[in-house]
MIDREN-174656 format. One record per residue (C-alpha): x, y, z; residue in three letters. Coordinates in steps of 0.05 Angstrom, whole numbers, plus 5000, padded with zeros to 4 digits. Layout:
residues N
+------+------+------+-----+
|    u |    v |    w |   r |
+------+------+------+-----+
|    X |    Y |    Z | ALA |
...
+------+------+------+-----+
end
This chain:
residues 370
+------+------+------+-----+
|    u |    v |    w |   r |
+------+------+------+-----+
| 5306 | 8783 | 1289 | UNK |
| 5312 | 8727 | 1244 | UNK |
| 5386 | 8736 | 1225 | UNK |
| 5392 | 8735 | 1303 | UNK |
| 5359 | 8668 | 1314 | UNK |
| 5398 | 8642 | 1250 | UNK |
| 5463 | 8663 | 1279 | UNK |
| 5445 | 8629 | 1349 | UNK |
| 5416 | 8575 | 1316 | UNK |
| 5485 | 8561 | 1277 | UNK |
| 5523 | 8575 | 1345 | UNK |
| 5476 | 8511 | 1375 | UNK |
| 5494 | 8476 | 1317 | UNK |
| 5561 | 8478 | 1320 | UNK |
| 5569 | 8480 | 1393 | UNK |
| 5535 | 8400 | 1406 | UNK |
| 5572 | 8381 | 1342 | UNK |
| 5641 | 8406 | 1375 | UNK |
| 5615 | 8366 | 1443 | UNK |
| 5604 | 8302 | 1412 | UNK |
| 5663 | 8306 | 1363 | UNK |
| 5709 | 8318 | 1430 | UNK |
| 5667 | 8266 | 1472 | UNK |
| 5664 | 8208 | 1418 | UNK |
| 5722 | 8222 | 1378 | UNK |
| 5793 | 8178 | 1403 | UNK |
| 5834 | 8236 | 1376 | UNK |
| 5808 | 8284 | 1435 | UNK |
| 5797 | 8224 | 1483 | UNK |
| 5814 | 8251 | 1552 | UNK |
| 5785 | 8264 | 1615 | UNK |
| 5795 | 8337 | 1619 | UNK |
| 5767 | 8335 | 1547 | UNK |
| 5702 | 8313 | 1568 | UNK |
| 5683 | 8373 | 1609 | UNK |
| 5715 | 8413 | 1556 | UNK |
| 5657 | 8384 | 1516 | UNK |
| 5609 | 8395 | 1576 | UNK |
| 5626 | 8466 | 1571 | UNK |
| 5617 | 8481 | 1509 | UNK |
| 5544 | 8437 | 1507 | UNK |
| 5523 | 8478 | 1567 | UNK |
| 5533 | 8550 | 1537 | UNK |
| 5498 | 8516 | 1477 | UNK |
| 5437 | 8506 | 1522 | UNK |
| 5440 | 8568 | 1554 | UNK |
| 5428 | 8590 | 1479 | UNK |
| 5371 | 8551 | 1466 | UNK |
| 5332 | 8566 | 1525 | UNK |
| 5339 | 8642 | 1488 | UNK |
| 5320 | 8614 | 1421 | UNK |
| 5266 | 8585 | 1455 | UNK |
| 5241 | 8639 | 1490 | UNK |
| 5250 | 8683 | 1427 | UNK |
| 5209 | 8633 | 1384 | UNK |
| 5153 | 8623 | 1442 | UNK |
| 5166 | 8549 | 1447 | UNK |
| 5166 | 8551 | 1523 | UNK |
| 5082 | 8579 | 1505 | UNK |
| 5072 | 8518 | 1465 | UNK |
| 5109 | 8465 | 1505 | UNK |
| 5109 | 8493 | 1578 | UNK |
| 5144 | 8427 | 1612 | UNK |
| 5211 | 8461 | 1573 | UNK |
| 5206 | 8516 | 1614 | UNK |
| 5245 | 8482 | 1668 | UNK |
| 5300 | 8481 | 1619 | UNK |
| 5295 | 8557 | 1629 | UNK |
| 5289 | 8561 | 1703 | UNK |
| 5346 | 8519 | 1723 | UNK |
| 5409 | 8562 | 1733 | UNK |
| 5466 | 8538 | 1679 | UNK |
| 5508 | 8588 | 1696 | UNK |
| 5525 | 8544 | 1767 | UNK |
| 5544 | 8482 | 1719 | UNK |
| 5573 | 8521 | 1678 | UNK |
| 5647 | 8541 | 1715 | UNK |
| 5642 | 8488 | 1749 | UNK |
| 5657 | 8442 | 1686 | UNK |
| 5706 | 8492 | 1658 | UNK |
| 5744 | 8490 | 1738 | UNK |
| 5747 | 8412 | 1718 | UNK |
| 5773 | 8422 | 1653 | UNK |
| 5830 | 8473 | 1669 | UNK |
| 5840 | 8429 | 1734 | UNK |
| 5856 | 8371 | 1688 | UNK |
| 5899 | 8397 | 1625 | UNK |
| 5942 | 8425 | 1668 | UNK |
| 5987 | 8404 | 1726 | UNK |
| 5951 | 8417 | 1784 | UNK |
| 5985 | 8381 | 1847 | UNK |
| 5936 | 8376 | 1890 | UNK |
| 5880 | 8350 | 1838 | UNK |
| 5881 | 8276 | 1868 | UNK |
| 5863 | 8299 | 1935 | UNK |
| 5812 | 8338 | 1923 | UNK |
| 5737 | 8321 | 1922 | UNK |
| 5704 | 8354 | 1869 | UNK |
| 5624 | 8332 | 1878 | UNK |
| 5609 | 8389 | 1922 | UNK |
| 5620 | 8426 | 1867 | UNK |
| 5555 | 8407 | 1846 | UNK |
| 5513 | 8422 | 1901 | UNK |
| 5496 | 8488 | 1881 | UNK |
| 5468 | 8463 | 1806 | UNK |
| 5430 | 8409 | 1840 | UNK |
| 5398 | 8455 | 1885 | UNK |
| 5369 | 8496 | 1827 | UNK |
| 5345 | 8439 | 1795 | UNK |
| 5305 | 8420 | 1861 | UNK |
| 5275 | 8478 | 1873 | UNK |
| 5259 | 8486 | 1801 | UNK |
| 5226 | 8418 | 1798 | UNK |
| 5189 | 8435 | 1868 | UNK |
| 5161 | 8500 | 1828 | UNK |
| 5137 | 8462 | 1770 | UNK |
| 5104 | 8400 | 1805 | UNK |
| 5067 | 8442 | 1864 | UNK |
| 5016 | 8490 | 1856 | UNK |
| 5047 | 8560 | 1866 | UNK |
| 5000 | 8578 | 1922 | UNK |
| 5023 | 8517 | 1959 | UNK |
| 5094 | 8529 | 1958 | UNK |
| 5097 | 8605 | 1954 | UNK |
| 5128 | 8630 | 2018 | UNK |
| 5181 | 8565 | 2022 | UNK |
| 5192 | 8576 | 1942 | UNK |
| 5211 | 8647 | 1954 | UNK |
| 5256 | 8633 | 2010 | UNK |
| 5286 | 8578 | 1973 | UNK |
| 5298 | 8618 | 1912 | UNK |
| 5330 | 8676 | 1958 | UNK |
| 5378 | 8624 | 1974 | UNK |
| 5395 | 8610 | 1905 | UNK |
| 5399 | 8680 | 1894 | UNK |
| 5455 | 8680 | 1946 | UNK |
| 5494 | 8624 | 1923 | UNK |
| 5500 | 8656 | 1854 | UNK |
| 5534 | 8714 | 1883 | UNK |
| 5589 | 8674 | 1926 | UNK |
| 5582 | 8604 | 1882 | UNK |
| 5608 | 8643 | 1808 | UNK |
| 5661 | 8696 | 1842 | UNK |
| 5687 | 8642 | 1878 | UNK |
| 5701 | 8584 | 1825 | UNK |
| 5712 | 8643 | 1767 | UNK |
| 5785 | 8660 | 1818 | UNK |
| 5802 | 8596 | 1829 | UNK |
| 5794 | 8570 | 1764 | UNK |
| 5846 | 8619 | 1747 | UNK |
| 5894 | 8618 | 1806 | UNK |
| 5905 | 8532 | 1785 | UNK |
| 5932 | 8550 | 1713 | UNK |
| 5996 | 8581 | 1743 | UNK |
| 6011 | 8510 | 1749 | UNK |
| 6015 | 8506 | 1682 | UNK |
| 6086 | 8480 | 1648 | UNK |
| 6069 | 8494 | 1580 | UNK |
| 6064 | 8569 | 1565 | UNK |
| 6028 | 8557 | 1480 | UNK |
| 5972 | 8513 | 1528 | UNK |
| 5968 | 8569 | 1579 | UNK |
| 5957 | 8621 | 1533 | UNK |
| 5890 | 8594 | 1493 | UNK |
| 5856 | 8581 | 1567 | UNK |
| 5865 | 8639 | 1605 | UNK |
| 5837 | 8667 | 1535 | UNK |
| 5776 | 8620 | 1541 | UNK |
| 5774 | 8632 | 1617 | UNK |
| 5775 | 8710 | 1612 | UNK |
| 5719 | 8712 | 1557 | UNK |
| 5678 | 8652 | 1601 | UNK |
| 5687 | 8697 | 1658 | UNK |
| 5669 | 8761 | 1625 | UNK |
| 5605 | 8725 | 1600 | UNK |
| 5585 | 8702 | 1679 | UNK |
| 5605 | 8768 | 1703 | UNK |
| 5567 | 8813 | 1654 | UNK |
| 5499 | 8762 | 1658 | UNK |
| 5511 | 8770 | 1735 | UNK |
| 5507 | 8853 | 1735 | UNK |
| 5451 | 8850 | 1696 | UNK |
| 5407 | 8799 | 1739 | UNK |
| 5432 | 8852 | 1792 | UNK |
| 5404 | 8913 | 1755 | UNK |
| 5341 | 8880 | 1738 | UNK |
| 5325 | 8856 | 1809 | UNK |
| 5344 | 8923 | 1843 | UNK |
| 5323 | 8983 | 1790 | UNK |
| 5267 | 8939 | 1758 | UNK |
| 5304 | 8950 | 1686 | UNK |
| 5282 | 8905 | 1626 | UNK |
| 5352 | 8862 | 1611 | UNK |
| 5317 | 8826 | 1558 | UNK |
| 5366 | 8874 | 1498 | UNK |
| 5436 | 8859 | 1552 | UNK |
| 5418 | 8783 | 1543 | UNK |
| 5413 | 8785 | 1466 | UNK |
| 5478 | 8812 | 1465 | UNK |
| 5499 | 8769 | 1518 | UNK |
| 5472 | 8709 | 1467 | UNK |
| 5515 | 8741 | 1410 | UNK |
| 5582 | 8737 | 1455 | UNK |
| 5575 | 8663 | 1476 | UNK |
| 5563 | 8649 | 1400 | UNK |
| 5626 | 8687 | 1394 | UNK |
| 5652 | 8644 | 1446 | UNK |
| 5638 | 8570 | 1425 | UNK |
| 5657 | 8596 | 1347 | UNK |
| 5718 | 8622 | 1369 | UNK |
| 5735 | 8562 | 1411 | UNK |
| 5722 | 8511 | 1348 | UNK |
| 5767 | 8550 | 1308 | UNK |
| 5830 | 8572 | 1354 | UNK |
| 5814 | 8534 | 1418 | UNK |
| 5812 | 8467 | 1395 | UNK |
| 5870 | 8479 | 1344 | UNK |
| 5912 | 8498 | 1401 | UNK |
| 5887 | 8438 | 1436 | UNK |
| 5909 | 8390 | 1388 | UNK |
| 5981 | 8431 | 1383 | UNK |
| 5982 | 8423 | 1457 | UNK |
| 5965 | 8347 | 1456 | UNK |
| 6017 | 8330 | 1391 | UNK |
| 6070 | 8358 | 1439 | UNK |
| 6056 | 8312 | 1497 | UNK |
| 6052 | 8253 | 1445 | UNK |
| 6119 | 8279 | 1416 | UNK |
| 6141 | 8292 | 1483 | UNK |
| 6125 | 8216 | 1513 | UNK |
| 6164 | 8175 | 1445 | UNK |
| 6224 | 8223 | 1457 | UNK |
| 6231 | 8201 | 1517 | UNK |
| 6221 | 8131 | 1498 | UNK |
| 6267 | 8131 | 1443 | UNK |
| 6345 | 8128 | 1455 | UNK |
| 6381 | 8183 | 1434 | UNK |
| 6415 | 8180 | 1355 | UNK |
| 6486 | 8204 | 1351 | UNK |
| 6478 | 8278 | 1331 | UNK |
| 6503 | 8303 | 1264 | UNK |
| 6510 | 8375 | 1266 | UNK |
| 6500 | 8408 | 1198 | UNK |
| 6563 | 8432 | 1160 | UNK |
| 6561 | 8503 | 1158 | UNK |
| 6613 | 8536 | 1117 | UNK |
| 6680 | 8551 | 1168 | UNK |
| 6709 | 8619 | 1173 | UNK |
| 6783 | 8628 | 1199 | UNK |
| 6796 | 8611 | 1268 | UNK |
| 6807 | 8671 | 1314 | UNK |
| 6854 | 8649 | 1377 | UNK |
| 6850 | 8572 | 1355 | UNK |
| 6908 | 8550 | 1412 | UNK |
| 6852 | 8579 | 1461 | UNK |
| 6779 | 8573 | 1421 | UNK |
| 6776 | 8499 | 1399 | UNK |
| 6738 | 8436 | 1396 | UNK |
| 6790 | 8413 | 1452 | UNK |
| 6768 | 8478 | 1491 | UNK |
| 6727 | 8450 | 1564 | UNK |
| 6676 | 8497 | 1567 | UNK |
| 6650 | 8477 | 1488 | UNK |
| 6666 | 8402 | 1503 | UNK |
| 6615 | 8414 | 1566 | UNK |
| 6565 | 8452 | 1519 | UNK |
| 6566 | 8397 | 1475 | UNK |
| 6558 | 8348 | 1515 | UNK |
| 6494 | 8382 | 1550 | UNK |
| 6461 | 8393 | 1477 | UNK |
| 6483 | 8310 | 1459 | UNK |
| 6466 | 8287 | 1521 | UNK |
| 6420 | 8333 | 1555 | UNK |
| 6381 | 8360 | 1503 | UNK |
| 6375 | 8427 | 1538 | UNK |
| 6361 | 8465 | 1466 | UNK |
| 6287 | 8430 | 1480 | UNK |
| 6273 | 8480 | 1532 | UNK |
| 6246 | 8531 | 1496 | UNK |
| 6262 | 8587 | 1545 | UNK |
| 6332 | 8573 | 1542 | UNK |
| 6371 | 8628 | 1535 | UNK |
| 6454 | 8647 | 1544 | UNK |
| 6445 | 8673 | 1625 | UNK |
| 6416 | 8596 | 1628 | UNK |
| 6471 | 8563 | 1593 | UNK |
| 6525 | 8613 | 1620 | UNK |
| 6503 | 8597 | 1698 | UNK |
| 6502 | 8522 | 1685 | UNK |
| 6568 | 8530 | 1648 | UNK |
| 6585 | 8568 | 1710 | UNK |
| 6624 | 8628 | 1661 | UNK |
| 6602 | 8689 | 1638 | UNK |
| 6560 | 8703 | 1590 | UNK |
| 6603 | 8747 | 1549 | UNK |
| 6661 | 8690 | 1544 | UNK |
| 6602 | 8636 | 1522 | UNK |
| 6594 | 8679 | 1467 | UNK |
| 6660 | 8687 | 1446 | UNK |
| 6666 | 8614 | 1458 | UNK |
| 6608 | 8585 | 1414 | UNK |
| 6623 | 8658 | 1354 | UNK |
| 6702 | 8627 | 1352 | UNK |
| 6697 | 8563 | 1352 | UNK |
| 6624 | 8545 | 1315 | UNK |
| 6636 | 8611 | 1277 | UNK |
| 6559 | 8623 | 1290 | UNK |
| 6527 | 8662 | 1348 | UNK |
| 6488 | 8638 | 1403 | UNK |
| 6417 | 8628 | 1374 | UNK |
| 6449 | 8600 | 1300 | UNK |
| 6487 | 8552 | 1349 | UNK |
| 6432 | 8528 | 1396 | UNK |
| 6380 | 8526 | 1327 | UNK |
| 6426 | 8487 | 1283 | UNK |
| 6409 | 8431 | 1340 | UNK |
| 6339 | 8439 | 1336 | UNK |
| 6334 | 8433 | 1270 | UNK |
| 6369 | 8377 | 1270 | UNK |
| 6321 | 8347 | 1325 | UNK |
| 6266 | 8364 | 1273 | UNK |
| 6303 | 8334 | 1223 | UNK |
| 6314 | 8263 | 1256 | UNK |
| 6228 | 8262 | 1277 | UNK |
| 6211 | 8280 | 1205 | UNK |
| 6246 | 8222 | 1183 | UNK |
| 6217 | 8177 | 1241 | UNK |
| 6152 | 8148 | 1220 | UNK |
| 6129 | 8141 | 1288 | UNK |
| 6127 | 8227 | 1268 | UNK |
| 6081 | 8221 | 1217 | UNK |
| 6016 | 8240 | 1249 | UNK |
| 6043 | 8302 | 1290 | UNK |
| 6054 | 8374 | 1255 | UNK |
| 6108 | 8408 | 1236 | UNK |
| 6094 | 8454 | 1282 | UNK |
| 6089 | 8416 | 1342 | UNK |
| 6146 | 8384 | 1315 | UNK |
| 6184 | 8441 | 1323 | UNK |
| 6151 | 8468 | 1392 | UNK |
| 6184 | 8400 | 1417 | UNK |
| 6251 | 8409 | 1391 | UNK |
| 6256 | 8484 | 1428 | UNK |
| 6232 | 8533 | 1376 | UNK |
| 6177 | 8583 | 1403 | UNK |
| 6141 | 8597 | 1345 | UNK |
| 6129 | 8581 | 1269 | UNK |
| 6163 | 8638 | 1235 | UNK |
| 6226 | 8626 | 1281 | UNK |
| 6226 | 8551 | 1258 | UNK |
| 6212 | 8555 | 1184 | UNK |
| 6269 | 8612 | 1183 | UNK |
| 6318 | 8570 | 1220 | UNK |
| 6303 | 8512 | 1189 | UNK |
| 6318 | 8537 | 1112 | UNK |
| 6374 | 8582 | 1137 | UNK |
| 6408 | 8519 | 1156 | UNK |
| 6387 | 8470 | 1113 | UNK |
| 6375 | 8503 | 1045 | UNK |
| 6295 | 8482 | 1043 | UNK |
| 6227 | 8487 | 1087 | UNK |
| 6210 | 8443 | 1127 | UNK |
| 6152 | 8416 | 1081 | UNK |
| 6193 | 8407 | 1030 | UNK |
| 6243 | 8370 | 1071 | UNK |
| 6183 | 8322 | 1093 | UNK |
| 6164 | 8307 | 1025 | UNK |
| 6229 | 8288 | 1001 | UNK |
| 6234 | 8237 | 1062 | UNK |
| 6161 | 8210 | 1047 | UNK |
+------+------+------+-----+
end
């Protein structure tokens, strides 16, 4: 039991650390930040109110039992819907009111209060319809918001961002769902659910650790990129300097060179365009906008650049990486995101390319332009 309460006690911890850190902190300043914090402080609650049950503090101090009687779990989605609603690109956010969304947490915390100021006897038959109606809005109220919440992250245009919090919203939602069936069990075949909650407690420890030490990393990945993203598109574009690769004879030169349309238009769409930035980009894509087949692309970009498609399309976004690594407006952002920005998908891809083409990693190319 105590190396229970120890591990929920570190989960608390950590958890209203993480909250204030992403409230006060400028670095995570944001408004769908804040009820990222909210969420993470309320399943720290919900843990205390076990710890104190555990530890008998609601016997002691019986004014905290309120703490314990007020449903979370309605505040709960509701701040993680606002959060997803708000790091990604909902449409329809701005004309939406949201406070109704709050009703049903409000309402617990009346009829809570109503329990603890009036005598029992009092109140008994209009506290027992009152809390049937609770009872009701749990089962609509958390089905409800747990779907939506995920039916808005389809709007979603970054895929790295959309990964991390449909992870956070599937083990959220597994948490609701689980504490849900077993409030059913209890009420209906009288089973003692104290054992389910315990290992309910373990899994949103699991939950809050595992959102300190992958969610929030991929949050800060997610939030370089839009920074990286915004001074890109401030910035005018710099001549590009593709990097000399070693030629091999020219096959069908009179047809397959520099002169050739087709490459002058590729060219022009990686100079001008940037289209190597979209990291989804793949030879169909070029091909259709090319309006060719993809077959003659390829024999296009393998006779003239000597390379294939992927060498071709990388040696540009390594060159991208190359021109933000020197820019000291760079200097805060990661390598990685650095690279996410320029088009590559993932970290082994980019530090591959990157010394493939120019002869060192990307941290030691940093360092030498430091």
């Amino acid at each position: 039991m105590l190396i229970f309460v120890s591990l929920l006690n570190i989960a608390i911890f950590q958890g209203i650390v993480l909250s204030l850190i992403i409230l006060k902190s400028p670095f995570f300043k944001s408004k769908g930040n804040n009820f990222l914090a909210c969420t993470i402080f309320t399943l720290s609650l919900l843990l205390l109110n076990l710890v104190f049950e555990v530890n008998g503090a609601y016997n002691v101090v019986p004014i905290l039992k309120i703490l314990d009687n007020v449903e979370w779990v309605f505040i709960l989605p509701v701040f993680f819907f606002l959060f997803v609603e708000n790091q990604i690109n909902d449409p329809l956010k701005s004309f939406k009111k949201r406070i109704w969304l709050f009703i049903p947490f409000g309402y617990s915390v009346i009829i809570n209060a109503i329990d603890a100021i009036f005598d029992s006897n009092s109140v008994g038959i209009v506290y027992d319809i009152l809390s049937q109606i609770e009872f009701l809005l749990i089962l609509i109220f958390l089905p409800f918001i747990i779907l939506r919440t995920y039916t808005l992250v389809k709007f979603s245009n970054d895929e790295q961002d959309k990964r991390w919090i449909i992870v956070l919203w599937f083990l959220i939602s597994v948490f609701q769902i689980i504490w849900l069936l077993s409030i059913l069990i209890a009420l209906f075949f009288d089973y003692n659910i104290s054992y389910a909650m315990k290992i309910l407690a373990l899994f949103v420890s699991y939950i809050i650790h595992w959102t300190a030490y992958i969610g929030i990393y991929n949050f800060k990945l997610a939030k370089d990129k839009v920074a990286i993203r915004k001074i890109l598109k401030e910035k005018v574009s710099t001549p590009f300097i593709q990097t000399q690769i070693v030629k091999k004879n020219l096959v069908n030169q009179e047809i397959f060179n520099q002169e050739n349309d087709y490459y002058t238009k590729l060219e022009k769409l990686c100079k001008e365009q940037h289209i190597y930035r979209d990291n989804s980009l793949d030879r169909i894509k070029v091909a259709e906008k090319l309006n060719i087949s993809v077959g003659y692309l390829s024999q296009i970009i393998n006779s003239i650049s000597h390379e294939n498609f992927n060498t071709y399309i990388n040696t540009y976004r390594v060159d991208d990486v190359k021109k933000m690594i020197v820019d000291s407006e760079f200097d805060n952002y990661s390598l990685l995101a650095i690279s996410m920005e320029a088009g590559f998908t993932s970290k082994t891809t980019f530090n591959k390319s990157f010394k493939k083409i120019t002869g060192v990693t990307p941290n030691e190319y940093r360092k030498s332009n430091r």
